[in-house]
C-alpha positions as CSV (number, residue, x, y, z in Angstrom):
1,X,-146.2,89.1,-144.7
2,X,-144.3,87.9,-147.4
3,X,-143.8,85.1,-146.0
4,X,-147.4,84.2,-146.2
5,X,-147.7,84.8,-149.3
6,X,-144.3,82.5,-150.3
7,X,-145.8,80.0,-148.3
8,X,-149.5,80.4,-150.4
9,X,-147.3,80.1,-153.4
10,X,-145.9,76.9,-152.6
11,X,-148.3,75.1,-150.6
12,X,-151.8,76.0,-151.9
13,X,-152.1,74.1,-155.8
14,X,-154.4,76.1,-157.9
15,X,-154.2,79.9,-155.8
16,X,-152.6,82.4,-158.3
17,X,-152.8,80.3,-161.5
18,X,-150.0,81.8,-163.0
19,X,-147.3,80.2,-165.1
20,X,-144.6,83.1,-163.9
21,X,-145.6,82.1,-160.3
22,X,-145.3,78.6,-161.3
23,X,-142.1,79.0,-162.8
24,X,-141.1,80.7,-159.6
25,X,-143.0,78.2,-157.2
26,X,-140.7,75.5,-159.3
27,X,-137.1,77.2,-158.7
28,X,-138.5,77.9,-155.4
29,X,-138.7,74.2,-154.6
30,X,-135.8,73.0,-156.3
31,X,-133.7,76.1,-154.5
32,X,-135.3,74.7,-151.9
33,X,-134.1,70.9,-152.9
34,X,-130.7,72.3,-152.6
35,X,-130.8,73.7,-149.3
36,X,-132.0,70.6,-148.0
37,X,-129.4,68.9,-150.1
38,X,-126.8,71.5,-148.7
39,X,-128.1,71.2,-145.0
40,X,-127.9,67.4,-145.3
41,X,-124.5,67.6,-146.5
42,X,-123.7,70.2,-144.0
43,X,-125.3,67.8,-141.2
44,X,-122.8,64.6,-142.9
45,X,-120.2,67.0,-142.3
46,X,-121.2,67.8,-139.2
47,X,-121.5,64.2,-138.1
48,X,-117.8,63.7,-139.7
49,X,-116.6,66.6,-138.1
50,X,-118.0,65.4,-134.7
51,X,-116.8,62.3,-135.3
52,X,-113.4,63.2,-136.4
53,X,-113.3,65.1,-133.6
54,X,-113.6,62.8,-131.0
55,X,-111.3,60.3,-132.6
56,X,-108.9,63.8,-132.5
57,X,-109.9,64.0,-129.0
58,X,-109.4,60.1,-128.3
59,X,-105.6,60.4,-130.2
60,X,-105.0,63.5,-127.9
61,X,-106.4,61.3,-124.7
62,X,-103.9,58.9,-126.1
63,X,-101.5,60.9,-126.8
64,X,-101.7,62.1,-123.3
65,X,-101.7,58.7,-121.8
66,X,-98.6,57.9,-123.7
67,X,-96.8,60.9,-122.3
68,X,-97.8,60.2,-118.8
69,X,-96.4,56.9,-119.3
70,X,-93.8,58.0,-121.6
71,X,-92.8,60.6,-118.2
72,X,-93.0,57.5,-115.9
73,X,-90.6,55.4,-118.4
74,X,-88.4,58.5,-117.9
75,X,-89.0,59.0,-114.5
76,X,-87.8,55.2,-114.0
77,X,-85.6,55.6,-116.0
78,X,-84.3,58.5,-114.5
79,X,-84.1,56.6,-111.6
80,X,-82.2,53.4,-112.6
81,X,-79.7,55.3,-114.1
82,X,-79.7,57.4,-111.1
83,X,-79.8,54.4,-109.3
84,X,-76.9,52.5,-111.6
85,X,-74.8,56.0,-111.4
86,X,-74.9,55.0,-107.7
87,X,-73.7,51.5,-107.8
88,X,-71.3,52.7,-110.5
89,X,-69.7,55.3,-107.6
90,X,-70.2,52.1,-105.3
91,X,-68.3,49.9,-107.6
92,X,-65.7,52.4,-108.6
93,X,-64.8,52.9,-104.7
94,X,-64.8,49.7,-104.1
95,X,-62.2,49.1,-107.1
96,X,-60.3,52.3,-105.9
97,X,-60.0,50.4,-102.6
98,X,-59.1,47.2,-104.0
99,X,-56.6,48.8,-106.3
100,X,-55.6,50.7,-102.7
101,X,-54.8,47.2,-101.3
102,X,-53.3,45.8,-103.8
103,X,-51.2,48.5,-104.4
104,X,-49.9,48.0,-101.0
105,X,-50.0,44.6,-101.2
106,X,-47.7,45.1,-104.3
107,X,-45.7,47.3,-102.2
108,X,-45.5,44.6,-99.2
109,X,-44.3,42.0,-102.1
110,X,-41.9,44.0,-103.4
111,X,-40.3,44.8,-99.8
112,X,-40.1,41.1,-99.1
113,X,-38.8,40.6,-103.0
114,X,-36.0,43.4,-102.2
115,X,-35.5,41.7,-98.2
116,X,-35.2,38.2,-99.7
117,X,-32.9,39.2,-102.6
118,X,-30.6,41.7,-99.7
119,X,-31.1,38.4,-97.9
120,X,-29.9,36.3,-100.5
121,X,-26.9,38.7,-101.0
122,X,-26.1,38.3,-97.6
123,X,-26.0,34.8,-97.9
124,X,-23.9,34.9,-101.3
125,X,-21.3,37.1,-99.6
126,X,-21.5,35.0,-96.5
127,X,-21.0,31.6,-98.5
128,X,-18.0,33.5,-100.3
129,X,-16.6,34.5,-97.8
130,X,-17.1,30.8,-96.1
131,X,-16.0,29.0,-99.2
132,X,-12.5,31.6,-99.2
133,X,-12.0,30.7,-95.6
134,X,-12.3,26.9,-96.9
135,X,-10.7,27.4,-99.8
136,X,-6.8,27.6,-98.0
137,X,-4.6,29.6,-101.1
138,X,-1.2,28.3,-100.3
139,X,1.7,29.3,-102.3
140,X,4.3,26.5,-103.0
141,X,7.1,25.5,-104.4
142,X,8.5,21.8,-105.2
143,X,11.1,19.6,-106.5
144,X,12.6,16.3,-107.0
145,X,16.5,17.2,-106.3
146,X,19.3,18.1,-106.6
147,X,20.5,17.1,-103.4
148,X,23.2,20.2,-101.9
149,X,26.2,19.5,-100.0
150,X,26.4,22.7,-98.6
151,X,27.3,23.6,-94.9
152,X,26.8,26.9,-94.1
153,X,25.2,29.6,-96.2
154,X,21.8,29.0,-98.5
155,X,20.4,26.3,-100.2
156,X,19.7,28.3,-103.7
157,X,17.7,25.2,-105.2
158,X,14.8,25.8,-102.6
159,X,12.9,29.0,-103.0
160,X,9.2,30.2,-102.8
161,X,8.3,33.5,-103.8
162,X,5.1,34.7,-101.8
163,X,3.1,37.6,-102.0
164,X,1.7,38.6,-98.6
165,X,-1.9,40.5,-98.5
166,X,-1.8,42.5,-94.8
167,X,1.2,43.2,-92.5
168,X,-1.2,42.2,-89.1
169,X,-1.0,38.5,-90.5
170,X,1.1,35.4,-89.9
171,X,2.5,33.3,-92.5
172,X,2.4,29.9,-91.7
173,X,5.8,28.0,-93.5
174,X,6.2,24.1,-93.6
175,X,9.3,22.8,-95.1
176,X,9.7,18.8,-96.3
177,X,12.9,17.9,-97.5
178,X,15.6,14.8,-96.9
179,X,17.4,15.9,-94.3
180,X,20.7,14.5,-93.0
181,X,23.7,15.0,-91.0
182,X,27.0,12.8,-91.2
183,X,28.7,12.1,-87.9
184,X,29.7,11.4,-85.3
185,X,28.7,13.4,-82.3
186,X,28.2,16.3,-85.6
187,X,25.0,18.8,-85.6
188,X,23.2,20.6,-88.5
189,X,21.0,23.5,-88.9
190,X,18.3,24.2,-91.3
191,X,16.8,27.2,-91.0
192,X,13.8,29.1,-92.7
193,X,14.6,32.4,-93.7
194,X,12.5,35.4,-95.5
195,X,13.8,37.7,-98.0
196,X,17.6,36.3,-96.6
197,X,16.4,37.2,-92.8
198,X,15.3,35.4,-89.9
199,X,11.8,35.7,-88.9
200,X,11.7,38.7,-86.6
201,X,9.6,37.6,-83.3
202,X,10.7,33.5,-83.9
203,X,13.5,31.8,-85.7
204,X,12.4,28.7,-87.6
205,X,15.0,26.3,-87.0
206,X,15.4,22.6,-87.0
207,X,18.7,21.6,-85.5
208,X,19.8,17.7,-85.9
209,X,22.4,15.5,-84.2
210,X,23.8,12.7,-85.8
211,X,26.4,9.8,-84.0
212,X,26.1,8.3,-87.1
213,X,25.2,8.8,-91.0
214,X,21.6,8.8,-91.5
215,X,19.5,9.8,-94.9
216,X,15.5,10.8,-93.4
217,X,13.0,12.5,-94.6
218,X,11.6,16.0,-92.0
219,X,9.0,18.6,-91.8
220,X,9.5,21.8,-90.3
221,X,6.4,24.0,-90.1
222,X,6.7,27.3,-88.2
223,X,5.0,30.3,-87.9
224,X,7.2,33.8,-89.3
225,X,5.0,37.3,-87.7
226,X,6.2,40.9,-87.9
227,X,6.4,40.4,-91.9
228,X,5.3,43.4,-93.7
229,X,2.7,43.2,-97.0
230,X,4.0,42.7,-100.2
231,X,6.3,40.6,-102.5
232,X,8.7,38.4,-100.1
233,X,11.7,35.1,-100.9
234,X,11.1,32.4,-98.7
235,X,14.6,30.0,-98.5
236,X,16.2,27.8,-96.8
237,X,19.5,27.9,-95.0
238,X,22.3,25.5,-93.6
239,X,24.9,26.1,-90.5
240,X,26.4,24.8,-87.2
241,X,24.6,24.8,-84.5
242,X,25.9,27.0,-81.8
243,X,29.0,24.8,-79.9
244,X,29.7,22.9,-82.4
245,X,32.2,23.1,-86.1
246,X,33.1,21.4,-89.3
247,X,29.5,19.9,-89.3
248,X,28.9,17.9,-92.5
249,X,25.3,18.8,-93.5
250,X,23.5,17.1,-96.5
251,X,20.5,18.7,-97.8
252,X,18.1,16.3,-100.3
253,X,19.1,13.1,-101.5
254,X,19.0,11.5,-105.0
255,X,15.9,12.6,-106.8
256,X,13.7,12.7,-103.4
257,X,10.8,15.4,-103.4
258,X,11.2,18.4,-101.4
259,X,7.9,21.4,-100.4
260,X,7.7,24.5,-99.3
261,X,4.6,25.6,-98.9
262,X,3.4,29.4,-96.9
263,X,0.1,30.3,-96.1
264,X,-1.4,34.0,-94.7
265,X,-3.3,32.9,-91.5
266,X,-4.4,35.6,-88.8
């Protein structure tokens, strides 16, 4: 009912002639201004909030898309490295079995290197020992004079110390000198003698015969076995030879050179 009556009171001009109802009819309408000012606010608000709204749920739509593509970044991602993880295994097995074989390679290299340089060894002793076989170490002794009129017993000026290395070995004597027996029908002996003995398994003599005088230069080489190792006199002696006396035995002549020379030989 009253709202009749509000409704009179605004809409019909002239019912109620009344300056308090006018008064009211005119806070009435501009209450009423307000409200519609209000609801049109309220409906720009509305429209804002709407429209806010859907760009909120356009962002979240984004938003979404971008984390279901952000997930399949990671996803691939994910995978390569899973996938790179994989080859990385690959590749470190690979270089595990490369470093395998060339460890042994290494290994193989350094078995030749140690072969060769046992080889080379070898070859060092073996030249060694071949340049000491042809290497001959002969121990000598020389002279120019004096010549020695002795006839029996030793001729001090020719001696050779020698120093022999084993006692299962030969020593192999030469002796050069001018040699010379005065005749006739008269005979000489020189002998080679070591440490003032004849060699035990052969005597190194040279006997010579003279029908007249004669001054020559002779070699007697011989071979003296049975000798013990160690520090030994190698000299030379003069006699008769067996059936005949009073020989006359020259030994060197002038200034003429005389050797002796020994040699350890198996």
């Amino acid at each position: 009912m009253w709202r009749i009556l509000v409704f009179l009171l605004v809409f019909s001009p002239g019912a109620f002639a009344n300056p308090a109802i006018e008064d009211l009819k005119a806070g009435f309408e501009k209450a009423l201004n307000k409200v519609k000012v209000l609801q049109a606010e309220i409906l720009e608000k509305h429209i804002e909030i709407q429209q806010k709204q859907a760009d909120l749920e356009a962002t979240i739509q984004t938003v979404e898309n971008l984390k279901l593509r952000l997930d399949g970044v990671e996803s691939g991602v994910n995978e390569n490295v899973k996938k790179a993880e994989q080859r990385a295994n690959q590749t470190n097995t690979k270089i595990a079995q490369v470093d395998s074989k060339a460890n042994a390679a290494q290994n193989t290299a350094d078995d030749a290197i140690n072969r060769a340089n046992k080889a080379q060894r070898t070859a060092n002793t073996a030249q060694n020992t071949a340049n000491e076989a042809l290497i001959r170490k002969i121990a000598y002794a020389t002279g120019n004079g004096p010549g020695d009129e002795t006839d029996v017993g030793q001729i001090k000026s020719r001696v050779l110390r020698f120093t022999k290395a084993k006692t299962n070995t030969k020593i192999r004597i030469s002796y050069t000198d001018n040699l010379r027996t005065v005749g006739p029908r008269k005979t000489c002996r020189w002998e080679i003698r070591v440490d003032g003995s004849s060699c035990p398994n052969q005597t190194l003599i040279y006997d010579d015969y003279a029908s007249t005088r004669g001054d020559t230069s002779r070699t007697v080489v011989g071979y003296c076995s049975g000798v013990a190792a160690g520090s030994h006199t190698i000299g030379i002696w003069v006699g008769n030879v067996p059936g005949y006396t009073r020989s006359d035995c020259y030994t060197g002549w002038k200034n003429s050179t005389w050797v002796i020379e020994a040699e350890e030989v198996n």
